[in-house]
C-alpha positions in Angstrom: 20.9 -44.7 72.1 23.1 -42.7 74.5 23.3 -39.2 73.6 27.5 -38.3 74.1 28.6 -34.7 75.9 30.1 -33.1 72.8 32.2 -30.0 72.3 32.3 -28.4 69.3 35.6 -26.5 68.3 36.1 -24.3 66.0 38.9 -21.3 65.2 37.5 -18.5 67.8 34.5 -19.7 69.1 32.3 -17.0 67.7 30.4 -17.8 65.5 30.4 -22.1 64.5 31.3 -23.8 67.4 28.5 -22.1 69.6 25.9 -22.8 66.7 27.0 -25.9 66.9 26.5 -26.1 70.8 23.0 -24.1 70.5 21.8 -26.7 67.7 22.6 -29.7 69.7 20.7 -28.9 73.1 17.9 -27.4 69.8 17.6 -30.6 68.7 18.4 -33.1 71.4 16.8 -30.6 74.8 17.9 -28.7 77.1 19.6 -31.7 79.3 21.8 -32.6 76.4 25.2 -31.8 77.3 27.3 -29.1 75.1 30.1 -27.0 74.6 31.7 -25.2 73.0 35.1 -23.2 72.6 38.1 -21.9 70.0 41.6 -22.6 69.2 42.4 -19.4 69.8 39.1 -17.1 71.1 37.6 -14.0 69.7 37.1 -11.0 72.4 33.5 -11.3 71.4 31.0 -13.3 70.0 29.9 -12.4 66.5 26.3 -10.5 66.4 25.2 -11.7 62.7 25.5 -15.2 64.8 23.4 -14.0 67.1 20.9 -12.7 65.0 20.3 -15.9 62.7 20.4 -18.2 65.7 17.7 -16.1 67.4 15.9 -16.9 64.2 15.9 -20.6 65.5 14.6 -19.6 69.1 18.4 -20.2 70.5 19.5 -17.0 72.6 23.2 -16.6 72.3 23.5 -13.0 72.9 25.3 -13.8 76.4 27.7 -15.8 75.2 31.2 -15.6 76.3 34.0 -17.2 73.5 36.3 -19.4 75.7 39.6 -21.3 74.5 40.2 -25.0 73.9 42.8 -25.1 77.0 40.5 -23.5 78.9 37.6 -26.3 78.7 37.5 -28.3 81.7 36.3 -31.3 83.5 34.5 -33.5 82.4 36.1 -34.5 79.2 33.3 -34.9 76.4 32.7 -38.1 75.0 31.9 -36.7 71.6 34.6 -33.6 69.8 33.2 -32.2 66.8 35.4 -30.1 64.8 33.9 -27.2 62.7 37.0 -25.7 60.8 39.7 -27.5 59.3 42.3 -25.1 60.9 40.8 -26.7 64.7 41.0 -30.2 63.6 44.4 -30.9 64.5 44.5 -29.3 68.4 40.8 -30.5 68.5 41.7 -34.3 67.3 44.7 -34.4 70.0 42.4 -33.1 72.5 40.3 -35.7 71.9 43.3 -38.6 71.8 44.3 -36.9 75.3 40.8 -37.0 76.9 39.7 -40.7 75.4 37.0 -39.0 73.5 35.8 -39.8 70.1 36.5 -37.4 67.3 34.9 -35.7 64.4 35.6 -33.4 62.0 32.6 -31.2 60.3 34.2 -29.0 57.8 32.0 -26.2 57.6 33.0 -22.6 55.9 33.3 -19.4 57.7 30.5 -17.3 56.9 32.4 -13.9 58.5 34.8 -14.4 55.0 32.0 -13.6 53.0 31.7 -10.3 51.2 29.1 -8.2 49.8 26.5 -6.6 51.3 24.4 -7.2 55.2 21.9 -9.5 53.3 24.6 -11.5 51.5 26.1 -12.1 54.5 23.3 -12.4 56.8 22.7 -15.5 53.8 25.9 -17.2 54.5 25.6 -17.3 58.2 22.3 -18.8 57.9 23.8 -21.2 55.3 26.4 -21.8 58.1 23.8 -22.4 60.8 21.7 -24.6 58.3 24.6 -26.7 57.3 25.2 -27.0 61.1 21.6 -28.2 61.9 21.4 -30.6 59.2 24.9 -32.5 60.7 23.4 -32.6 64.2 20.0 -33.8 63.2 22.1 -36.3 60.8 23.9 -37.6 64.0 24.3 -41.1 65.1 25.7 -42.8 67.3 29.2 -44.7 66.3 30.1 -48.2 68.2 32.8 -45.8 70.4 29.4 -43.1 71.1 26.7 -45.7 71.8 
């Protein structure tokens, strides 16, 4: 199996898309090749994402959000969508670039209310749901 350079889009790259990124090099080491960026980035990344992913060991606290155009060579081989409102720009980046495409719907945990526990819960429900589609991960006939 060859492991694909993936980027993971999502709506501002704060809180998702770098999970997403963080998981994959998590599961797959520190050689695998991720990234990560927004439709249209936040100023900042979000600190409850910081604080559950530090729960796994992954250290995002330096993160900088950076936008979809603003990506880069190389192209990945692998673009994983995280939000249904990135799916369309993500799936035509990935028609431009050659790269296969994916979409993960997964909910934003920063639109849940209630209390600091309840939505230090969702992000960790976030971050779980995350985990469990990159440890899921195969490898398609385009990918392998």
């Amino acid at each position: 199996m060859s492991l694909p350079s993936v980027l993971f889009v999502c709506g501002r790259n704060a809180i998702r898309s770098p999970m997403g990124e963080g998981l994959w090099r998590l599961r797959f080491g520190p050689d695998a090749i991720a990234r990560s960026c927004g439709v249209i980035p936040a100023a900042f990344v979000d600190p409850f994402m910081v604080s559950v992913m530090l729960e796994k060991k992954v250290d995002l606290e330096d993160f900088s959000p950076i936008a979809l155009n603003g990506v880069g060579d190389p192209p990945a081989d692998l673009i994983v969508s995280l939000s249904t409102a990135a799916d369309r720009m993500a799936k035509e980046y990935a028609a431009r670039t050659g790269a296969e495409f994916q979409a993960w719907p997964i909910p934003d945990p920063s639109e849940t209310g209630g209390n600091r526990d309840m939505k230090i819960a969702a992000y960790r429900e976030t971050r779980d749901a995350i985990a469990a589609r990159v440890a899921q991960w195969q490898p398609t006939p385009k990918s392998a």
